[in-house]
N, C-alpha and C positions, 0 to 999 in steps of 0.2 A: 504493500500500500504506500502511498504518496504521503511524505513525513509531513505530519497537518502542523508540525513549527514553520515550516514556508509558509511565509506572509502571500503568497502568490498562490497557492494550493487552496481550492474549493472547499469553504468549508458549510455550505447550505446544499441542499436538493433539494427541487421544483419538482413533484412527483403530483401527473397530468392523468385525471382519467379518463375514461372513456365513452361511450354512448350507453345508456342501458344504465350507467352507475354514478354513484355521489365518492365524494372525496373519503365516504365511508370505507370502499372498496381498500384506499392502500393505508389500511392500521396496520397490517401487522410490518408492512416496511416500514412505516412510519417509524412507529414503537423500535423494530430494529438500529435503521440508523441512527436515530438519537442514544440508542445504546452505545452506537460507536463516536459519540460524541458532535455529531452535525445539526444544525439547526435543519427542520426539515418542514418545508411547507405543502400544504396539498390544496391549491385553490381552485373550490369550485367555479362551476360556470355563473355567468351572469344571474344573479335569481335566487342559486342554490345554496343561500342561505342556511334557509331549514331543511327539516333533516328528510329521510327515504319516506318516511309516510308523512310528511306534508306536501312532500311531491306527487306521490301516486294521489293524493284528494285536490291538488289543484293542479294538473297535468300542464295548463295554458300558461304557464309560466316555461317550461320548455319547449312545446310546438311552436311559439313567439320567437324564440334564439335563432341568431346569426353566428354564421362562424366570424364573420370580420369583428365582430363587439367581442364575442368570445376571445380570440388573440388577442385583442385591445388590453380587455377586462387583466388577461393576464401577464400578457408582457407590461405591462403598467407596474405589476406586483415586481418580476421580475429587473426591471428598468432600477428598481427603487434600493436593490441589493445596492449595498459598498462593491462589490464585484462579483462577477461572473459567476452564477450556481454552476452545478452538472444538473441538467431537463430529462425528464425519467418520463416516459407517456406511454398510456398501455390501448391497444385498440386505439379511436380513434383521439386518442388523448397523444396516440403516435403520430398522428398525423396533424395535430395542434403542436406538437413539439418539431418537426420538421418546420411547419412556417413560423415557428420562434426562430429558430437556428439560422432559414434565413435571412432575419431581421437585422443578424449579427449579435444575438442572444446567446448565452452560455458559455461557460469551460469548456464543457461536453455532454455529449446526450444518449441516451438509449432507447428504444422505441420496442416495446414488446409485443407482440401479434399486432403489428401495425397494420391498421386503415392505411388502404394507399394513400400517397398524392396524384391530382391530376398526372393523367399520362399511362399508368399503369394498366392496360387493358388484359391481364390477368384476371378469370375469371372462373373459378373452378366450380365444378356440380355443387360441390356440399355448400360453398357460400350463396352459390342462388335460392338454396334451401333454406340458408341460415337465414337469409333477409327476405323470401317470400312474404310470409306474416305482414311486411312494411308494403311491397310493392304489390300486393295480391289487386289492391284497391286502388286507384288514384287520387281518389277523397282523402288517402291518406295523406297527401304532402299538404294540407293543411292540419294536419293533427297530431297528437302526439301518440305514437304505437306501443303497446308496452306487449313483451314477450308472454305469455303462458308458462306455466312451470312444465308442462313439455315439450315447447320449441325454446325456453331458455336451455333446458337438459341437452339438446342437439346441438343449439349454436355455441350454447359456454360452457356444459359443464360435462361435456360426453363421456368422459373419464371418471367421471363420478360413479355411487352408487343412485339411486333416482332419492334413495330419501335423502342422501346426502346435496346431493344437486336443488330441490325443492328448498331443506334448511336455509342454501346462500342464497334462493330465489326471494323466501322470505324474507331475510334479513336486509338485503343487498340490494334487489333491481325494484329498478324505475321505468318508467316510458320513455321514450328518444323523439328528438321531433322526427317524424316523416319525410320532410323536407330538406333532410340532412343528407337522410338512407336515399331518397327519389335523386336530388343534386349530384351527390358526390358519386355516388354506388354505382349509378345508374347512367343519368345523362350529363356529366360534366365529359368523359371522352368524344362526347356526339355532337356538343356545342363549339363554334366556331369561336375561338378567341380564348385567350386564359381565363380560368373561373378562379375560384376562390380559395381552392385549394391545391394551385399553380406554386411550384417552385421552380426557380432558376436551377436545377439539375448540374448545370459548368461551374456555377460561382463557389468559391472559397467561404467555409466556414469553418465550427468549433467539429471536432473530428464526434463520430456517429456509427454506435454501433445498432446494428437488429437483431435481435431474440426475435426465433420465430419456434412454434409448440408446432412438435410433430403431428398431434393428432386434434391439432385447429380447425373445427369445420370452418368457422366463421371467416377467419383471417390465416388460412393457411398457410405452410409454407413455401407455395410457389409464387404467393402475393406478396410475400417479404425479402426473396429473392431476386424477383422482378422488380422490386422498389430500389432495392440497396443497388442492384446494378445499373439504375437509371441514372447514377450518381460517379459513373465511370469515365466519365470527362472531367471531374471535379481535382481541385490539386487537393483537397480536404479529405480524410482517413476517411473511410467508409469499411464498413465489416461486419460479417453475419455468422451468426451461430446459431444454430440450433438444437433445441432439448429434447431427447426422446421421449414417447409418450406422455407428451404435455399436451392440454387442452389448451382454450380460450382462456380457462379460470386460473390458467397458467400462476398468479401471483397471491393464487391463495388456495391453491389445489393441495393434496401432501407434495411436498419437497419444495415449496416454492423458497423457502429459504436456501438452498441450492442458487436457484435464479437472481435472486436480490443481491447474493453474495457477489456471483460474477459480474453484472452489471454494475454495481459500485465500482469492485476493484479493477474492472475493464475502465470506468471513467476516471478513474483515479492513477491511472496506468496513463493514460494520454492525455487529459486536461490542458488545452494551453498548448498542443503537440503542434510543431510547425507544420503548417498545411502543404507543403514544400516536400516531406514524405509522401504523398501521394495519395491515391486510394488501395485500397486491397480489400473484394468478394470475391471470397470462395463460395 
């Protein structure tokens, strides 16, 4: 690990979550890393104030959300650090930490089962299943969609046992806007012109690695692979690894402490790393 006496050495994490979930999702990283001494922030979306069940009873507080206020909401938080955190985003909290990164945001970052960025037209059977429920309807890109505890068991928790999958259904998931799943999932490759979750793919940033779970319906790993290598013009580190039989739930599944451990000391390994070494996906 990166001797946290360097005045220069990260010592916050911005840990981003995802669709479907509140900044509830990364406690037990939370709780870890401040074990290891880091201040560690997890800022919800615009709204998400309160907590999982004042979301599922007032849903139109997330169907409302932008991704542009959403990056706003947070790189504001992160703007406001003494210096540069390492950006942790899981689903598509991966893909809110990509357009941090290229704001020029971060030490460094991690993205785990990443939502793609514009571009990525990777599109495997199990994720058209995973986000059917959103796209079945068109009514829905005005709405907020919320999973079933047997299409969340498919899309997040498939590794689970079902009462175990249910338990984090309870505890855990929310609704998503629609209009996120319809935009981004859907028809931001088919629209003419960059959308909103466009990034500069050549330009120089803070170095970026991807976790991607072997057995991710949702955000598999052929859409984390095809992401990380869209990044292969860049002079900034780019690098993927992947976990065997890991879900979606990948960060609170059993072993996800495995996962947290490497993604810290992966960003604590390159933080700050000249963009001048290059990229490298395997």
């Amino acid at each position: 690990m990166t001797d946290q006496t360097d005045s220069a050495a990260p010592d916050t994490i911005v840990l981003v979550h995802g669709l479907w979930m509140t900044p509830r999702s990364w406690r037990g990283w939370k709780e870890r890393f401040e074990a290891k001494g880091f201040t560690v922030l997890t800022p919800g979306y615009p709204g998400f104030e309160i907590e999982v069940e004042g979301l599922r009873e007032n849903p139109d507080i997330i169907a409302n959300l932008t991704v542009p206020e959403t990056v706003d909401h947070i790189a504001a938080q992160i703007e406001a650090l003494p210096k540069p955190p390492i950006i942790m985003g899981h689903s598509f909290g991966g893909t809110l930490t990509q357009l941090l990164l290229a704001r020029g945001l971060g030490a460094a970052a991690v993205v785990v089962d990443s939502a793609p960025t514009e571009g990525v037209r990777m599109t495997p059977l199990s994720q058209a299943k995973s986000l059917f429920p959103a796209l079945k309807n068109p009514a829905n890109i005005h709405r907020a969609v919320a999973f079933t505890p047997e299409e969340f068991h498919y899309a997040f928790a498939n590794t689970l046992s079902r009462e175990d999958s249910d338990a984090a259904w309870e505890e855990f998931a929310i609704a998503a806007p629609g209009n996120w799943i319809w935009a981004y999932g859907l028809i931001a490759n088919f629209k003419p012109g960059h959308q909103e979750t466009w990034v500069d793919y050549a330009r120089d940033r803070a170095p970026l690695l991807f976790i991607g779970g072997e057995k991710d319906h949702i955000m598999p790993p052929s859409v984390n692979r095809s992401n990380a290598k869209h990044y292969a013009k860049s002079p900034a580190l780019t690098e993927y690894v992947e976990f065997p039989g890991r879900s979606h739930w990948i960060c609170a599944e059993p072993g996800w402490e495995e996962v947290a451990d490497h993604a810290l000391e992966w960003a604590l390994a390159h933080a700050n790393r000249s963009a001048a070494l290059g990229a490298s996906v395997e």
